[in-house]
ROMI-996101 format. One record per residue: residue in one letter; residue number from 1; x, y negated, z negated of N, C-alpha, C in turn. Coordinates in nm, 4 decimals, always signed. Layout:
residues N
 residuo num     n.c1     n.c2     n.c3    ca.c1    ca.c2    ca.c3     c.c1     c.c2     c.c3
       A NUM        X        Y        Z        X        Y        Z        X        Y        Z
...
end
This chain:
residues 198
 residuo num     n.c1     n.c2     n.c3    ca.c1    ca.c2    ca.c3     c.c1     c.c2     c.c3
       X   1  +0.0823  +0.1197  +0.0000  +0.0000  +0.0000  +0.0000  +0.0861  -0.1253  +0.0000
       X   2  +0.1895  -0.1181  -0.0739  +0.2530  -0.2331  -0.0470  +0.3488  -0.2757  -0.0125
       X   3  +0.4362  -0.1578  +0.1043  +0.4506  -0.1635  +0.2488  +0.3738  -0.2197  +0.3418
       X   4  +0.2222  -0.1903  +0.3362  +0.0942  -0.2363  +0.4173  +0.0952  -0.3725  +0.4029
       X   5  +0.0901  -0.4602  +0.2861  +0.1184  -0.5738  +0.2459  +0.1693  -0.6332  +0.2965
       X   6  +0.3214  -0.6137  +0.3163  +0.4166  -0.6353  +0.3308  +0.3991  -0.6452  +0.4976
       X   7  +0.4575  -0.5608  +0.5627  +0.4124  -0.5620  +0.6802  +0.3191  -0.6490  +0.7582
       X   8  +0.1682  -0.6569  +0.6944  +0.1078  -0.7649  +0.7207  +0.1280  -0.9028  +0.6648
       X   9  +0.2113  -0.9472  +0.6022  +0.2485  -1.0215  +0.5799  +0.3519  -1.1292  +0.6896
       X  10  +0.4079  -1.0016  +0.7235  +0.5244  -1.0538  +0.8395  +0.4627  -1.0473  +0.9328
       X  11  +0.3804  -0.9520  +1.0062  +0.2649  -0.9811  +1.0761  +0.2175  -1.0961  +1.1648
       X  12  +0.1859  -1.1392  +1.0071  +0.0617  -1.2624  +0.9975  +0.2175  -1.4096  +1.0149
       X  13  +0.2727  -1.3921  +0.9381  +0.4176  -1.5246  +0.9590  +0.4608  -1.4889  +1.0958
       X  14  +0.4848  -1.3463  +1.1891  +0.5472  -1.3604  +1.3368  +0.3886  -1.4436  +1.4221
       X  15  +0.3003  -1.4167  +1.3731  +0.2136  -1.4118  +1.4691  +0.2041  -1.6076  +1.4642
       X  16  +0.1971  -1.6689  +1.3589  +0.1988  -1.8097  +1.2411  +0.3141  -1.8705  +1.3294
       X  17  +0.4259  -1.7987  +1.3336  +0.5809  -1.8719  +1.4282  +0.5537  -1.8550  +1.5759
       X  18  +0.4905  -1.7553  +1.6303  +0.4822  -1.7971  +1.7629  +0.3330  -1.8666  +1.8142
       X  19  +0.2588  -1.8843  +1.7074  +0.1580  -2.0265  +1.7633  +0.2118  -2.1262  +1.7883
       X  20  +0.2835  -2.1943  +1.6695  +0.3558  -2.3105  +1.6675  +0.4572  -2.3060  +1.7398
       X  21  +0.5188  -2.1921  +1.8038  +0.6344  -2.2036  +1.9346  +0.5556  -2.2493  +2.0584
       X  22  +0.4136  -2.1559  +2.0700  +0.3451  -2.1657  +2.1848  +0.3151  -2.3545  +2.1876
       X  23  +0.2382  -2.3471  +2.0720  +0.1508  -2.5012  +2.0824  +0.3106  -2.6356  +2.1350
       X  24  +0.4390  -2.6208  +2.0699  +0.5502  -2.6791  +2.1527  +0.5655  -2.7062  +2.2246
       X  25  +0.5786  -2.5951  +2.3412  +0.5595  -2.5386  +2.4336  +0.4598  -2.5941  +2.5478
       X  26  +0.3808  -2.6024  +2.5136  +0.2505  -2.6626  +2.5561  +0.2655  -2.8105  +2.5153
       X  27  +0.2945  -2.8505  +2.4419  +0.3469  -3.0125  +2.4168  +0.4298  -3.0717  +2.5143
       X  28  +0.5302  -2.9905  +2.5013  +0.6364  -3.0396  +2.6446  +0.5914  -3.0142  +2.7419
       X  29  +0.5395  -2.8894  +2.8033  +0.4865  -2.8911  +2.9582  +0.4142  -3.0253  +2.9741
       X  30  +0.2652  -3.0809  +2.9321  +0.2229  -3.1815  +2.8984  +0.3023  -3.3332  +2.8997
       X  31  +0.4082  -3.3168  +2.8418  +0.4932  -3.4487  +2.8249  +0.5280  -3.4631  +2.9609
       X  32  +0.6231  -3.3041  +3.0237  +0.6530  -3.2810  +3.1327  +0.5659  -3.3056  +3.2706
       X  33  +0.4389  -3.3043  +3.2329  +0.3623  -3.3615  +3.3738  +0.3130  -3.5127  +3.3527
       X  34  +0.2983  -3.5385  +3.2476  +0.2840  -3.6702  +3.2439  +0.4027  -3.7496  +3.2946
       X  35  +0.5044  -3.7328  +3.2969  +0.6263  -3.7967  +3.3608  +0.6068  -3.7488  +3.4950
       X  36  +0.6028  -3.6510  +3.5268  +0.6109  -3.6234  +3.6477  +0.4843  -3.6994  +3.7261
       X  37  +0.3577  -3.7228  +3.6644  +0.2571  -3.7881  +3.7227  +0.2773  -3.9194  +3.7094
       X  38  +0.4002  -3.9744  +3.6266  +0.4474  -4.1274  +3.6572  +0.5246  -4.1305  +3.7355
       X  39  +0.6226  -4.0865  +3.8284  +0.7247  -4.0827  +3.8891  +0.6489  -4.0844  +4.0256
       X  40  +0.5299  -3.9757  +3.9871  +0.4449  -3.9310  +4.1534  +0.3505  -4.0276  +4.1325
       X  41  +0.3579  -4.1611  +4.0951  +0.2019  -4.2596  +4.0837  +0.1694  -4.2555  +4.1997
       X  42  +0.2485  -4.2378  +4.3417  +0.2109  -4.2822  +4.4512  +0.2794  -4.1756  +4.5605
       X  43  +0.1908  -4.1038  +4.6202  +0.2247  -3.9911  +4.7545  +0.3493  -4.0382  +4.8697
       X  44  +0.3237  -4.1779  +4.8677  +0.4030  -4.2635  +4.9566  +0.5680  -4.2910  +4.8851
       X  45  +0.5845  -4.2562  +4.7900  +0.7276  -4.2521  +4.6761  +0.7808  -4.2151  +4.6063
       X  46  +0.9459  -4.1720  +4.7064  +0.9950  -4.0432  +4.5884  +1.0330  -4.0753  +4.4791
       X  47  +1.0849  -4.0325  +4.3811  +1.1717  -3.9951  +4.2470  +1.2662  -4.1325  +4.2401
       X  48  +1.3241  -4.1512  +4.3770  +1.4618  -4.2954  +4.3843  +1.3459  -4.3869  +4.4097
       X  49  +1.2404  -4.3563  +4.4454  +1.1525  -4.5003  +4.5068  +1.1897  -4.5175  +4.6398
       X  50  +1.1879  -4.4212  +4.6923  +1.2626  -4.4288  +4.8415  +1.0567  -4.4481  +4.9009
       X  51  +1.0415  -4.4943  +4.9486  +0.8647  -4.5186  +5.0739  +0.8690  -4.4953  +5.1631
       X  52  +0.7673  -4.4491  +5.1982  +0.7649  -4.3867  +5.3558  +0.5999  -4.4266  +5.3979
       X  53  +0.6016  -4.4570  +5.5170  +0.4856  -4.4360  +5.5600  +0.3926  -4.3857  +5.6350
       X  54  +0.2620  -4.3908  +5.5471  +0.1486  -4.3385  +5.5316  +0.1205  -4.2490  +5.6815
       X  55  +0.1311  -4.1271  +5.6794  +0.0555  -4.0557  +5.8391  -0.0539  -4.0764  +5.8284
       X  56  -0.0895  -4.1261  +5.9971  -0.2452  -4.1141  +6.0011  -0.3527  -4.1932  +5.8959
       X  57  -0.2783  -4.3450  +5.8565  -0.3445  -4.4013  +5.7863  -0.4915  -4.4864  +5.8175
       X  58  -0.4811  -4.4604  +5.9324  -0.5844  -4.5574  +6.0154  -0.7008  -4.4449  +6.0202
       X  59  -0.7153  -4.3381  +5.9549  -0.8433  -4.2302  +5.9539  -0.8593  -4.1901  +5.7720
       X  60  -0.6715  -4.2013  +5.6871  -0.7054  -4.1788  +5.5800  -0.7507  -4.2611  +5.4874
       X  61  -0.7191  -4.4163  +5.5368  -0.7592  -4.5638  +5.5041  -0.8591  -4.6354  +5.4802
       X  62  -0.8967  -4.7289  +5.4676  -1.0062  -4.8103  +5.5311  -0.9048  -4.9096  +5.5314
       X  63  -1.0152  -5.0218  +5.6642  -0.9404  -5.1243  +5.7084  -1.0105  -5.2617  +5.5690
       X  64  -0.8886  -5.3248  +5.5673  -0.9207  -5.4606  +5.4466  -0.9239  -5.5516  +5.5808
       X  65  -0.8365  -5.6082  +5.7001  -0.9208  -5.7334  +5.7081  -0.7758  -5.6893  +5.8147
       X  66  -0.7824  -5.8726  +5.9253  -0.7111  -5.8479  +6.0420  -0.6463  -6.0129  +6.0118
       X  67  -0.5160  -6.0083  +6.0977  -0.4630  -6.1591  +6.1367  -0.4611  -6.2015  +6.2666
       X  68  -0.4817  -6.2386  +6.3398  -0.4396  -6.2584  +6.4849  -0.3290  -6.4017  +6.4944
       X  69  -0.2234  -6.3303  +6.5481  -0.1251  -6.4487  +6.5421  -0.0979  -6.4870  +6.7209
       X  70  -0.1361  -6.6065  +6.7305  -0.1471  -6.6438  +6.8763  +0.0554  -6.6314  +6.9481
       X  71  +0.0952  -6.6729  +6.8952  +0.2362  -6.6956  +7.0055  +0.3626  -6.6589  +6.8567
       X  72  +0.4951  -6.6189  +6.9181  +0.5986  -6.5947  +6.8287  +0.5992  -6.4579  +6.8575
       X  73  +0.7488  -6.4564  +6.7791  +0.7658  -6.3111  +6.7209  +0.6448  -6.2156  +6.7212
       X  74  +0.5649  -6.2628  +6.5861  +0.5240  -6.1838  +6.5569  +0.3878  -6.2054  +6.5960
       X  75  +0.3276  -6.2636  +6.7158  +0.2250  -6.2264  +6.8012  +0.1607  -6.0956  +6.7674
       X  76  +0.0193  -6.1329  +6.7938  -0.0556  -6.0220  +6.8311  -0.1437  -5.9870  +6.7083
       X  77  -0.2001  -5.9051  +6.6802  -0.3066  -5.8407  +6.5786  -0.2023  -5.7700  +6.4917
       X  78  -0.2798  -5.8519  +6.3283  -0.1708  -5.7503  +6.2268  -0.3034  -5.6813  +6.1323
       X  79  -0.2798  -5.5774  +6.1521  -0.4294  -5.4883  +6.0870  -0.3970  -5.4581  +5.9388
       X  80  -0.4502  -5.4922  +5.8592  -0.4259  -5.4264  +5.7219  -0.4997  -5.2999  +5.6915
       X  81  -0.4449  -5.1946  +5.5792  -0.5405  -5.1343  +5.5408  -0.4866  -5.0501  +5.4046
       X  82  -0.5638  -5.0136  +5.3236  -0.5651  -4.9441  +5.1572  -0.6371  -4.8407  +5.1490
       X  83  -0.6169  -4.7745  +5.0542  -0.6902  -4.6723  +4.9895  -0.8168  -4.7386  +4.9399
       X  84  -0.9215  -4.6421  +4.9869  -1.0885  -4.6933  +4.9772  -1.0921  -4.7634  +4.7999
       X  85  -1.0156  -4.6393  +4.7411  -1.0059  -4.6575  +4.5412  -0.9268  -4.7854  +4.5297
       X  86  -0.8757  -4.8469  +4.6149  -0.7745  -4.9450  +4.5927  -0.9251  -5.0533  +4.5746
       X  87  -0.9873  -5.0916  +4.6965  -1.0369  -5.1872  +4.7155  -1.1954  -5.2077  +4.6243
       X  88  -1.2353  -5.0347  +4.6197  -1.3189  -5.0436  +4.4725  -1.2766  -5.1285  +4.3669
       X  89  -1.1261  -5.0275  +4.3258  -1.0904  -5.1025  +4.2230  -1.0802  -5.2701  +4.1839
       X  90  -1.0441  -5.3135  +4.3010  -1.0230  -5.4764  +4.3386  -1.1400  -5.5346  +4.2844
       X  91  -1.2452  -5.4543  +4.3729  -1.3566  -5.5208  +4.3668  -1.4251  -5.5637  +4.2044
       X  92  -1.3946  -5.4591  +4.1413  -1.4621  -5.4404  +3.9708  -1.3458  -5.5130  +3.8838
       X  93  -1.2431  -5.5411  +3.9133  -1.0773  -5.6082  +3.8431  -1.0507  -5.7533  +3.8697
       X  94  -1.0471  -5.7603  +4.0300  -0.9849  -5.8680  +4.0944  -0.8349  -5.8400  +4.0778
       X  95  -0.8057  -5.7312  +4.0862  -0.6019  -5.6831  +4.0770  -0.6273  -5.5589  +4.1598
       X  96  -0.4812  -5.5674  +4.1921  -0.4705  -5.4201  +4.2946  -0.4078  -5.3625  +4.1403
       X  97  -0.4524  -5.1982  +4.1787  -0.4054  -5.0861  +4.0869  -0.2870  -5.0340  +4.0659
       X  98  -0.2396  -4.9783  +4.0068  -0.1447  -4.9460  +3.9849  -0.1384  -4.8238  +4.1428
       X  99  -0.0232  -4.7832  +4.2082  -0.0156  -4.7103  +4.2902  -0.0757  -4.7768  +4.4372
       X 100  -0.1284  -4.8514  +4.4196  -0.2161  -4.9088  +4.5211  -0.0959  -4.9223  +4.6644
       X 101  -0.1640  -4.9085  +4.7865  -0.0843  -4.8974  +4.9346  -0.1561  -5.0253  +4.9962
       X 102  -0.0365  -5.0812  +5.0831  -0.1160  -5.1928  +5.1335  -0.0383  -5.1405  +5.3039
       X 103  -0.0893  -5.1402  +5.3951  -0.0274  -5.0853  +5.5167  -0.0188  -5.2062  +5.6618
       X 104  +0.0388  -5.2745  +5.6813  +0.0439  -5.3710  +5.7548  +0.0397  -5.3149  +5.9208
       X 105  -0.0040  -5.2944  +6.0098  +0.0488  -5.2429  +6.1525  +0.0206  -5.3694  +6.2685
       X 106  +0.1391  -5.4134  +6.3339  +0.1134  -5.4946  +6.3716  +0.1161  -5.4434  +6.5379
       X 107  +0.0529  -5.5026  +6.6103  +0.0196  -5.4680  +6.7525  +0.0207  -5.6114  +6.8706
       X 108  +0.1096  -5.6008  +6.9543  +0.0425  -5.6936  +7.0652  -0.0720  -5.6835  +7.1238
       X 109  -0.0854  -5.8240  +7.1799  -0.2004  -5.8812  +7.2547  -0.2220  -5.8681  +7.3686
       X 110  -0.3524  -5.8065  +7.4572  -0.3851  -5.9129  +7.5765  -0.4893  -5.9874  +7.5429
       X 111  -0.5959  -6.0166  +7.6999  -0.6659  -6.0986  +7.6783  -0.7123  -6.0651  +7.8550
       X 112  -0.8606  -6.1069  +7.8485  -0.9447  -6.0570  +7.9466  -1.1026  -6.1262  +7.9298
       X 113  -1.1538  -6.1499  +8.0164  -1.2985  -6.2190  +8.0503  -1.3685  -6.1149  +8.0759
       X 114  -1.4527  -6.0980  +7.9405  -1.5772  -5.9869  +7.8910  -1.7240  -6.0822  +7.8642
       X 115  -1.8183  -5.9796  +7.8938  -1.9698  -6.0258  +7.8477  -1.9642  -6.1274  +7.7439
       X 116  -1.8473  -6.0704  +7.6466  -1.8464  -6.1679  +7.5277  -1.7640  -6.3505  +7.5242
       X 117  -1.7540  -6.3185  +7.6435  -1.6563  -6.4246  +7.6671  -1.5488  -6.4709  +7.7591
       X 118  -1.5014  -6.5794  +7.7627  -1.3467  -6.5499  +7.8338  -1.2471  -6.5715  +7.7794
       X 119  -1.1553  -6.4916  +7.7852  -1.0097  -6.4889  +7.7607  -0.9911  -6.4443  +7.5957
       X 120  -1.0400  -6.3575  +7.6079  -1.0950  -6.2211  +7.4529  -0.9532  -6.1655  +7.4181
       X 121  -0.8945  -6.2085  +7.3451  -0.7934  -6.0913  +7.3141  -0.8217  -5.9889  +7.2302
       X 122  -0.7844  -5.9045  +7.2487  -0.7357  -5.7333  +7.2187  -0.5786  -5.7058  +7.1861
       X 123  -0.6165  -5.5971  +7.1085  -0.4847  -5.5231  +7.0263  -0.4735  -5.4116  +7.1388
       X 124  -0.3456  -5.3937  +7.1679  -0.3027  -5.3357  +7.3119  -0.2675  -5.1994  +7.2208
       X 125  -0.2409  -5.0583  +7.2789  -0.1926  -4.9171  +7.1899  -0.0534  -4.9448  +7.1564
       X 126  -0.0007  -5.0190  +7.1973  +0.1601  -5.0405  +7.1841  +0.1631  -5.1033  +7.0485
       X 127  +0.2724  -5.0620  +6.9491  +0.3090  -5.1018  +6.7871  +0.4174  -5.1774  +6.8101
       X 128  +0.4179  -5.3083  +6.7156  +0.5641  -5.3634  +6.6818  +0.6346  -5.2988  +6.5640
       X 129  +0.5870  -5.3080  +6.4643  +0.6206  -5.2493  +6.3442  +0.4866  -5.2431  +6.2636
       X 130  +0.5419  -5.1827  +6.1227  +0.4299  -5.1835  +5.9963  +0.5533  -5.2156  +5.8949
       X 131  +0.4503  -5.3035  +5.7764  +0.5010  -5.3417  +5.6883  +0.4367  -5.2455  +5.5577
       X 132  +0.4860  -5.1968  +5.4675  +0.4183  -5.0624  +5.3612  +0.4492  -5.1604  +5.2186
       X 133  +0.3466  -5.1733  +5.1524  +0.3880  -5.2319  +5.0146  +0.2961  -5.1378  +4.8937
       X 134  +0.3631  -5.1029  +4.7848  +0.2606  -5.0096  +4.7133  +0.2933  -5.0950  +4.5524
       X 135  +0.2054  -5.0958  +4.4904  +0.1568  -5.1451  +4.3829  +0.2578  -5.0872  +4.2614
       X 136  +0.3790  -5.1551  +4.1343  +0.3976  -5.0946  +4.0862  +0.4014  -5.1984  +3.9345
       X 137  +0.2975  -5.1206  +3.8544  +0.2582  -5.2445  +3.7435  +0.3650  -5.2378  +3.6330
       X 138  +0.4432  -5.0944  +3.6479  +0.5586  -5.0528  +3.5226  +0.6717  -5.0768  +3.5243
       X 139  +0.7145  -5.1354  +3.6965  +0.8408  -5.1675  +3.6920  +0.9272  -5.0507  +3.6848
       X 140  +0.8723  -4.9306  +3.7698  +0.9564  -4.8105  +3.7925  +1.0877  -4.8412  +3.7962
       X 141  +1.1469  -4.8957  +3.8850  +1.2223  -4.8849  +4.0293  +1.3223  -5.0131  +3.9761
       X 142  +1.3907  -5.0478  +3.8078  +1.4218  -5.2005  +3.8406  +1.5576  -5.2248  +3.8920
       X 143  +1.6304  -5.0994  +3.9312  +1.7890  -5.1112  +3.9883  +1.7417  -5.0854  +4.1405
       X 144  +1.6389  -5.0839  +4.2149  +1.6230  -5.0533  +4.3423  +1.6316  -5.1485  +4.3834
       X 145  +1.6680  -5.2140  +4.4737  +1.6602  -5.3595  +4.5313  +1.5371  -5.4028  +4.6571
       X 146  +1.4578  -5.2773  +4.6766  +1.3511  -5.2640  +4.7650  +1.2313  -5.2789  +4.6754
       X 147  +1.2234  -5.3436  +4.5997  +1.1556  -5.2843  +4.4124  +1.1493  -5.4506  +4.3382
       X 148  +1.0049  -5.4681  +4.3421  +1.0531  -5.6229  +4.2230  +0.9211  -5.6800  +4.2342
       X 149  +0.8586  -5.8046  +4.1423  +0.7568  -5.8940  +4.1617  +0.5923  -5.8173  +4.1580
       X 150  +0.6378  -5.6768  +4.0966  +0.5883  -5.5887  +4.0920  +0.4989  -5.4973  +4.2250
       X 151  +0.5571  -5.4924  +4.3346  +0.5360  -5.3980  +4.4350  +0.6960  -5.3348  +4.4655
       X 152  +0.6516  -5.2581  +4.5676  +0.7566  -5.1974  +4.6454  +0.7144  -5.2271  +4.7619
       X 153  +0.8747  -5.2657  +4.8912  +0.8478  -5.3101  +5.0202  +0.9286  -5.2274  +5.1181
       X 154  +0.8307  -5.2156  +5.1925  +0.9062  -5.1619  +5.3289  +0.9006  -5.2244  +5.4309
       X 155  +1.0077  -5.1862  +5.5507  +0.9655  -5.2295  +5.7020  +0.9900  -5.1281  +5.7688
       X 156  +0.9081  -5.0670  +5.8223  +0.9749  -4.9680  +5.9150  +0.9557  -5.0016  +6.0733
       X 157  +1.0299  -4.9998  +6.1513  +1.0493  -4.9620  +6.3105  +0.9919  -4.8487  +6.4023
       X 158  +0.9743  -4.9274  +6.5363  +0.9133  -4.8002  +6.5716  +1.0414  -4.6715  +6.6357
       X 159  +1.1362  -4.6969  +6.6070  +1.2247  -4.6025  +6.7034  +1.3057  -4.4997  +6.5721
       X 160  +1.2494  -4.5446  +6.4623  +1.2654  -4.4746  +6.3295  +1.1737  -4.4833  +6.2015
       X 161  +1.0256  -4.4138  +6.2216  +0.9393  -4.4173  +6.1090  +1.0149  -4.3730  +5.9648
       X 162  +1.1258  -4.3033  +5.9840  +1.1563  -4.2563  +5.8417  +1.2305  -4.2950  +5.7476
       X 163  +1.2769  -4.4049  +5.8096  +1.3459  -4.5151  +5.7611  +1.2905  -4.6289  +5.7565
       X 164  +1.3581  -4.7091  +5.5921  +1.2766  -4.8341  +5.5896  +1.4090  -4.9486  +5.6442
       X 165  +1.4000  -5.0182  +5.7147  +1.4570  -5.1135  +5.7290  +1.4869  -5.2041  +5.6690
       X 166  +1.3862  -5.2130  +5.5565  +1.4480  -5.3318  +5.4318  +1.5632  -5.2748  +5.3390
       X 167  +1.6160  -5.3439  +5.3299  +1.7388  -5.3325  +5.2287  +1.7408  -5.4157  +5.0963
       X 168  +1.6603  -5.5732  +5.0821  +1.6467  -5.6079  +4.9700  +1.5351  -5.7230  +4.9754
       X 169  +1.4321  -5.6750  +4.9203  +1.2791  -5.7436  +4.9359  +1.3055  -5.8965  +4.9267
       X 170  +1.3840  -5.9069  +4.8073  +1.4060  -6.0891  +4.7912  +1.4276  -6.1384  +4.9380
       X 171  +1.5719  -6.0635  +5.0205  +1.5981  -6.1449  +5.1441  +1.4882  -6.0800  +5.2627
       X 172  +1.4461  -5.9980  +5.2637  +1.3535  -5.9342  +5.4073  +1.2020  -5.9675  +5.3922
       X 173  +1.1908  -6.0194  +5.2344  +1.0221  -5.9881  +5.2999  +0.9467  -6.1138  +5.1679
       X 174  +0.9935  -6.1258  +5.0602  +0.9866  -6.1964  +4.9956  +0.9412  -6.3533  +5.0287
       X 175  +1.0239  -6.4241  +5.0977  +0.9823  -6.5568  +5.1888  +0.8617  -6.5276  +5.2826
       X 176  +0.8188  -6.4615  +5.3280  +0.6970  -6.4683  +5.4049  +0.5618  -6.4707  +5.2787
       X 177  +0.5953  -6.3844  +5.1532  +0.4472  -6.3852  +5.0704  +0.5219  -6.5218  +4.9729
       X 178  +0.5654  -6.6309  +4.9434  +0.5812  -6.7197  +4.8934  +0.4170  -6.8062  +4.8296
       X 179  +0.3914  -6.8154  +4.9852  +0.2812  -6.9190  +4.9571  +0.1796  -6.8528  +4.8723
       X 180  +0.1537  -6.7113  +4.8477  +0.0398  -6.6160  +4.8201  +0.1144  -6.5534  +4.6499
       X 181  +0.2177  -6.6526  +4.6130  +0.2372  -6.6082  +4.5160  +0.1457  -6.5897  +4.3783
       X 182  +0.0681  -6.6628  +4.3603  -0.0467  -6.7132  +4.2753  -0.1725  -6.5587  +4.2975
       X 183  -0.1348  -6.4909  +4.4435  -0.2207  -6.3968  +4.4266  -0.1752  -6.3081  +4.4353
       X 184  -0.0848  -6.2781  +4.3694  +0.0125  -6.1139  +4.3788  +0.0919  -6.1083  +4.4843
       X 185  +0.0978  -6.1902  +4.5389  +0.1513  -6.2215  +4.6693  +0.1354  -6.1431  +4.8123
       X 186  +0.0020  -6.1607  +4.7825  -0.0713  -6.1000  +4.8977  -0.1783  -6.2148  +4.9874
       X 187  -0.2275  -6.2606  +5.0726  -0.2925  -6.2725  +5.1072  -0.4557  -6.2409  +5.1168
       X 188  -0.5078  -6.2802  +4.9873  -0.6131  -6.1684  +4.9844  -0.7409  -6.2387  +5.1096
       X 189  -0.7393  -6.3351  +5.1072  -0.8467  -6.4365  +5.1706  -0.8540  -6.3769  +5.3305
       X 190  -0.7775  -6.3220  +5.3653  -0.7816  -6.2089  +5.4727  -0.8718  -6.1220  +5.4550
       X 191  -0.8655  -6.0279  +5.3525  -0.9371  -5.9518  +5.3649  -1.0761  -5.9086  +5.2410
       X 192  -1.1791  -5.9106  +5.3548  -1.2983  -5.9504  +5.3494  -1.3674  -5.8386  +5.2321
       X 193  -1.2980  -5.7074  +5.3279  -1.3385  -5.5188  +5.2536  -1.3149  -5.6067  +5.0868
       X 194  -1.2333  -5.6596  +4.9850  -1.1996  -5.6593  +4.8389  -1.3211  -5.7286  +4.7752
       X 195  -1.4030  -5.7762  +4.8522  -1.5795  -5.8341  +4.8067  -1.6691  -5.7620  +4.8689
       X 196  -1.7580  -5.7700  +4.7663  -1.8583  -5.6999  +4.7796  -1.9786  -5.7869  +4.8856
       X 197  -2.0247  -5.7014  +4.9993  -2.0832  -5.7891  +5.0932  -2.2232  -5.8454  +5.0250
       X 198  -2.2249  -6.0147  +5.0598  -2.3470  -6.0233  +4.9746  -2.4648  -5.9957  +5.0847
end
């Protein structure tokens, strides 16, 4: 009998030590995806904060709003577009979200005399570039130099999608959102999709 005791005793303490190993265990995995689900805030950015952009964003997207820039460089139709949850979110906040994608694709122009008019321009199939900016409220990324003002920036080319062409947001991309600083430095007055239609 008190062998039996005994025995169940140790039993009951192995069985007592490997809950509290298990429940550990289960603490860290947990800790372990929660980091990992901060690192992955965004599909579009690896581990270094390296961005890439979005495949097939123009079907996985919705469109926020358009620019048409008559003459220059950067002529032609610049299409924006976000994640549908982005612009919900906007809508109920007035802030883009954390993770949030902003997808710039810019396209030349023609122009042609339609029912609707004369001398109509159109966005031609031909791409100049896209500009990729994704939302980062934690300040992942603060030794990246593509990384700051709280987004991340890209430029990519068309003769190399997998590469970003920016090298440091302050000098590549920074001076163009100046004036829009007051709004995250975005342009929101563009786009129409972040209100709710009355």
């Amino acid at each position: 009998m008190e062998n039996f005791m005994l025995t169940r005793k140790l039993s009951l303490s192995s069985i007592g030590s490997t809950l509290i190993i298990l429940s550990m265990v289960t603490m860290l995995l947990q800790t372990s995806e929660a980091i990992a689900d901060d690192t992955g805030f965004s599909p579009y950015v690896d581990k270094s904060g390296n961005i890439s952009l979005p495949e097939d964003f123009r079907i996985s997207m919705i469109h926020l709003g358009s620019w048409f820039v008559p003459e220059g460089d950067a002529s032609g139709f610049h299409d924006v577009y976000t994640e549908a949850e982005t612009a919900l979110y906007y809508r109920k906040h007035g802030k883009f979200p954390d993770g949030a994608t902003l997808v710039k694709e810019l396209r030349p122009s023609k122009a042609g005399d339609y029912t609707t008019g004369k001398n109509v321009s159109y966005a031609t199939g031909d791409i100049k570039q896209w500009f990729v900016m994704v939302k980062d409220t934690k300040g992942r990324f603060k030794n990246n130099p593509i990384w700051g003002d709280g987004w991340g920036w890209a430029l990519f080319k068309t003769d190399d999608t997998s590469k970003n062409a920016s090298n440091d947001y302050k000098a590549d991309c920074l001076g163009c959102h100046m004036p829009a600083k007051q709004n995250d430095w975005i342009y929101v007055e563009g786009y129409p999709t972040l209100t709710t239609p009355k």
